[in-house]
N, C-alpha and C positions, 0 to 999 in steps of 0.2 A: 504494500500500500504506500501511495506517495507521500509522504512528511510536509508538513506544511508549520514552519514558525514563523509565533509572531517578533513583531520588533518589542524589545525591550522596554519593558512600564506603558505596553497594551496589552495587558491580560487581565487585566484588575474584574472588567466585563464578565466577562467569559467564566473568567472563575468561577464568578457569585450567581452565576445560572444561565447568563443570559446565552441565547442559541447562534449570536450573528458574529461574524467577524466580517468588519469591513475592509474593502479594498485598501486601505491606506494603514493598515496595522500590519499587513502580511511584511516579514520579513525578507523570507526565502522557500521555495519548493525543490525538493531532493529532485524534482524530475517532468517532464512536460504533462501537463492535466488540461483533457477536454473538458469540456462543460459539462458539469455531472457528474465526474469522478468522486471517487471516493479518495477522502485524504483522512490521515492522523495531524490532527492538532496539536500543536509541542506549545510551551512558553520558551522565550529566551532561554533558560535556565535547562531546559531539558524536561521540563517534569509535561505528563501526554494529561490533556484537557479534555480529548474527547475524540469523535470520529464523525466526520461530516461529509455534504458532497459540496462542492465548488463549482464556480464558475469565472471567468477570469474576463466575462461582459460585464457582471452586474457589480454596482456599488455596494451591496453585502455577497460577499464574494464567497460567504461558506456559511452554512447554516448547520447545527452539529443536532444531530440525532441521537447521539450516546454517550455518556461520556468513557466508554469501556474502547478497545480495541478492541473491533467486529466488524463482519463482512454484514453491511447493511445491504446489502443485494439479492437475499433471497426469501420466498414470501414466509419463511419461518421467523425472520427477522422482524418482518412487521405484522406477523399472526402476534407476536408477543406483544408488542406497542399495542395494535389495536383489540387484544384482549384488555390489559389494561383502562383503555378509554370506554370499555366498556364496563367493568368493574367500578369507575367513577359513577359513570351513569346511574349504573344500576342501584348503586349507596344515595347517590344524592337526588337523583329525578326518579328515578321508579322504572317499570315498563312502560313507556310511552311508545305510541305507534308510530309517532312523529317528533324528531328531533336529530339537534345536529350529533353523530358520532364523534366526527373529528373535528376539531378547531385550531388546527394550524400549529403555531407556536405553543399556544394554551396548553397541547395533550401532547407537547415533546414531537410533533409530527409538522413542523414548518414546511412552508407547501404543501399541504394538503388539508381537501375540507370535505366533509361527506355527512351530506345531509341522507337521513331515511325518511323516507316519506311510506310508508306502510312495508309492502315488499321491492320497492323498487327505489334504490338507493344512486344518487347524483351525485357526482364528484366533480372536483376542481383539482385540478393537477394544477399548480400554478408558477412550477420552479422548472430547468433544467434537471435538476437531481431529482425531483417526483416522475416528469415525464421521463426518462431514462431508465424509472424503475417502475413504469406501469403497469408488465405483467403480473411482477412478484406483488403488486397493490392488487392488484383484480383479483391476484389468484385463492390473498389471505382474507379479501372482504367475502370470496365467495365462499370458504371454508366455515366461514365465522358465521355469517349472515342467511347462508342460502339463500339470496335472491332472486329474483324472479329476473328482476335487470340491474342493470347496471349503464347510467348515462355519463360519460364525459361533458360535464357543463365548460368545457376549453378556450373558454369566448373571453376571459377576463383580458383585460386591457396589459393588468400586469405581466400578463406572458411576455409582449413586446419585449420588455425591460429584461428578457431572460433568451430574448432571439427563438420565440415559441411562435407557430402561427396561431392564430385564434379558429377554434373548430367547437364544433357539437356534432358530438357523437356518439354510437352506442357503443358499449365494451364488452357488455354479455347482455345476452336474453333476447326479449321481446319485451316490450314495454307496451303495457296496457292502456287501453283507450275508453274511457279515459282516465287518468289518474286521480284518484280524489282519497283525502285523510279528513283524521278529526283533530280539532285542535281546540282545547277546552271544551267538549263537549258541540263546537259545530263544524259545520262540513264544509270542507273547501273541496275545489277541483286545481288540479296543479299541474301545470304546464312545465313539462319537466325539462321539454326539449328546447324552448321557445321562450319561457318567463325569462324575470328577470332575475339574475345569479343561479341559484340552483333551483328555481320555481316558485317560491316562498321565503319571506324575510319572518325566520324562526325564533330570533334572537326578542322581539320582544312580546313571547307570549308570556310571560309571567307578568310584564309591566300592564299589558290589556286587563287580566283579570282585577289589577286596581280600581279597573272602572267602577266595581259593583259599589254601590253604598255613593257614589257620585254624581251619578249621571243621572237617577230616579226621576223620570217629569222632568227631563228638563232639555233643551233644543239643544243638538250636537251638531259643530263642525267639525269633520274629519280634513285637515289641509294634506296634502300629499298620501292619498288614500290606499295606494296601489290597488290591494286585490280587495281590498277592504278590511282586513281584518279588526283595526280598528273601530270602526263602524259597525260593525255585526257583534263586537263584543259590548258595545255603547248599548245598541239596540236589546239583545238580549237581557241587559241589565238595566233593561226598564226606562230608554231615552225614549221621550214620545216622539220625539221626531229627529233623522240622522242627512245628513247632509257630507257625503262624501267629494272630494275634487282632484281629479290627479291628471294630469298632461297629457298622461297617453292613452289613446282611445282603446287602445288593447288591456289597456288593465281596468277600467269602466267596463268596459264588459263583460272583462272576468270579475267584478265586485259585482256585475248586477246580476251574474252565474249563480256568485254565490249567496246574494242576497235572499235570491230565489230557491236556491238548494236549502235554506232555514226557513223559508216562508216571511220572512220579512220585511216582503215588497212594499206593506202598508204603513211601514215607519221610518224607509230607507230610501233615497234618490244619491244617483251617480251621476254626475255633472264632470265634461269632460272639457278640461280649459287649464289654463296657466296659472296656477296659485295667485301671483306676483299681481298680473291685472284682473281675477278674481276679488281678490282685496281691495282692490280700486275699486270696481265696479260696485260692492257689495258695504263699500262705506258707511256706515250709517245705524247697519244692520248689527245686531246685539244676540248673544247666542249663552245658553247658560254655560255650554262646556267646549272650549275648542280644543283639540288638538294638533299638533305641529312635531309631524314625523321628516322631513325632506330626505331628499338624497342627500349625502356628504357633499358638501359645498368645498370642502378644500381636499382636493386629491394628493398636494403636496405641500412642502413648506411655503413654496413660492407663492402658492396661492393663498396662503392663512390670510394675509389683512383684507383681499379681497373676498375671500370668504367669509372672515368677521363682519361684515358687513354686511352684506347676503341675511347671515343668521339675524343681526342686529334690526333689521330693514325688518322681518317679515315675523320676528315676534312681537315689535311695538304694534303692528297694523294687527296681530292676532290678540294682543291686550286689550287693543283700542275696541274690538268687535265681542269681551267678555261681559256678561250684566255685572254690576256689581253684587257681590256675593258669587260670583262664579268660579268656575276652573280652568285651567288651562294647565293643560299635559302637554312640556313640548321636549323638545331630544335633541339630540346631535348624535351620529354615527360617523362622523370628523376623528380619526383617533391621534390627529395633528393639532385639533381644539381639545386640550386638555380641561378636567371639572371647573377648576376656581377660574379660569377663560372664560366658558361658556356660563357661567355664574354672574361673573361681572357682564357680559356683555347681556344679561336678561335684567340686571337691576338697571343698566342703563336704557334700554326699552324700558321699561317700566318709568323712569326717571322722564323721557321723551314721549310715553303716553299718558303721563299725568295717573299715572293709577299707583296708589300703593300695595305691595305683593308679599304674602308670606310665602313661607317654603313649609309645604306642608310634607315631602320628602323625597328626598336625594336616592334615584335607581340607576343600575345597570343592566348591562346584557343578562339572558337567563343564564341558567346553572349550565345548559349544556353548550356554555361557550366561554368554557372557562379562563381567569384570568390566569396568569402565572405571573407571581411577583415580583420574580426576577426579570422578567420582560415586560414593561410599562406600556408597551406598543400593543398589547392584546386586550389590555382595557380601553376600551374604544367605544364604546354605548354609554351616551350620559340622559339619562329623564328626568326632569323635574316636575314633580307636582305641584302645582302651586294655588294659592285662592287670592283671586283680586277681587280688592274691596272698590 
């Protein structure tokens, strides 16, 4: 296996847990490494830190999967990781029909994300070192899992960043038509080939069931709705009336699939339009609960202040549009807009919408997208609850 050390007083990282070595720590390589090799990790000093695969494109140039000396290349290798992640699951979520197995960094498995959605299980390969080892991936989820399929969701952006093409594809099976799970108790259909990321944004079904005890009687907006899930957890807890909005007319359709899949066509409308002059247009209008899911507004560092802005912009106009005594539930999945960031820039909305705002509590991602606290990059989901008076 080829050796890979870093330069002297860059380990400090690495030691204390974290999975990345950047391009600019590497000292030297015993010998030439294509993308995706496996390499052993040294310190200056000589002492081995771990075992990872590299890449000599990207600015994290090795992601460490072990810290043992081991051939990560065979699906025995990662039958053992991904029993593991399943072991957490099973202590801390329970048997869910739906949820994320793998979460990257989080479960010791950087580049890689594998949502289940009942028996048909969607993956992101997102690295050089994942794609390279995609059979011995396919081979341990089908031993572990017995699925029925198996989808490559290969479309992420960040593959570029690793010289991947972006694809969707199948890896095993047949995938059934059409796919549909339950998630607290309602029924979604999930586009496993075609949604967006792996079909469904799983990450905040724990924050949804806050709604109960909130929303009773009282007029919801859902801003950035996608499939709805928001909105059908509003409705089922008792909002008399829901108001979803989200850009892309393919995901208004699939909220009003789902709307209809619960029967709650009588207290739910999908409205298919742009947040940003949504909000304009709708000035005026006063709502007891709003919610504010977006997409990540800053994809990198370069874009944060332009992104702060973006956030800051479109929670004052979601304050402005709260009755007094109401809620507003809003988030960031920015994992470049860090808590006490996205904190200040909502008491400054609040400060420019003239409303005063408790914090009624501070959430993150659910259970099955765990943080690892040696890598701060994995905590990436911020919610706040709030009640404007």
């Amino acid at each position: 296996m080829i050796r890979l050390t870093l330069r002297r007083g860059h380990d400090r990282r690495v030691r204390g847990g974290h999975p990345w070595v950047f391009s600019n720590e590497i000292d030297s390589l015993d010998g030439p490494a294509d993308p995706g090799a496996a390499v052993e990790v040294v310190a200056a000093d000589g002492q081995r830190l771990g075992t990872g695969y590299y890449n000599p494109h990207s600015l994290i140039a090795v992601r460490i999967l072990t810290r043992k000396l081991e051939s990560i290349d065979t699906p025995e290798f990662f039958l053992n990781l991904l029993q593991k992640t399943l072991e957490y699951r099973l202590r801390v979520c329970g048997a869910l029909e739906t949820l994320r197995l793998v979460h990257g960094e989080g479960d010791g498995l950087p580049g890689l994300v594998v949502d289940r959605y009942g028996d048909v299980l969607s993956v992101q390969l997102l690295t050089a070192g994942m794609e390279l080892r995609r059979e011995a991936i396919v081979a341990a989820l089908r031993e572990l899992f017995a699925p029925r399929a198996i989808v490559g969701r290969n479309d992420s952006a960040s593959r570029e960043l690793e010289g991947l093409p972006r694809q969707v594809e199948l890896l095993y099976g047949e995938v059934p038509e059409p796919v549909s799970t339950t998630i607290n108790g309602l029924q979604f259909a999930v586009d496993v080939m075609a949604g967006q990321k792996t079909g469904l944004f799983l990450d905040q079904r724990e924050n949804c069931r806050r709604l109960e005890g909130l929303v009773q009687g009282t007029e919801v907006l859902d801003l950035f709705c996608y499939a709805g899930a928001w909105s059908l957890h509003a409705a089922k807890y008792g909002a008399k009336h829901v108001t979803g909005v989200d850009v892309s007319a393919a995901a208004v359709g699939q909220a009003r699939e789902n709307c209809r899949r619960n029967n709650l066509e009588d207290r739910c409308r999908f409205v298919a339009a742009d947040v940003f002059e949504f909000l304009r247009e709708q000035r005026g209008r006063r709502f007891g609960t709003v919610i504010l899911d977006p997409p990540a507004f800053i994809k990198s560092r370069k874009h944060l202040e332009e992104g702060k802005k973006g956030y800051l912009t479109v929670n004052r106009r979601a304050l402005e549009m709260v009755v007094p005594g109401g809620v507003l539930a809003t988030c960031s999945c920015s994992h470049h807009l860090d808590r006490a960031t996205f904190l200040d820039l909502i008491i400054h909305a609040a400060h420019q919408a003239r409303r005063s705002v408790r914090l009624v509590e501070m959430r993150g991602q659910a259970a099955d997208h765990p943080v690892l606290l040696a890598c701060p990059e994995t905590d990436y989901l911020k919610c706040f609850v709030l009640y404007v008076e």
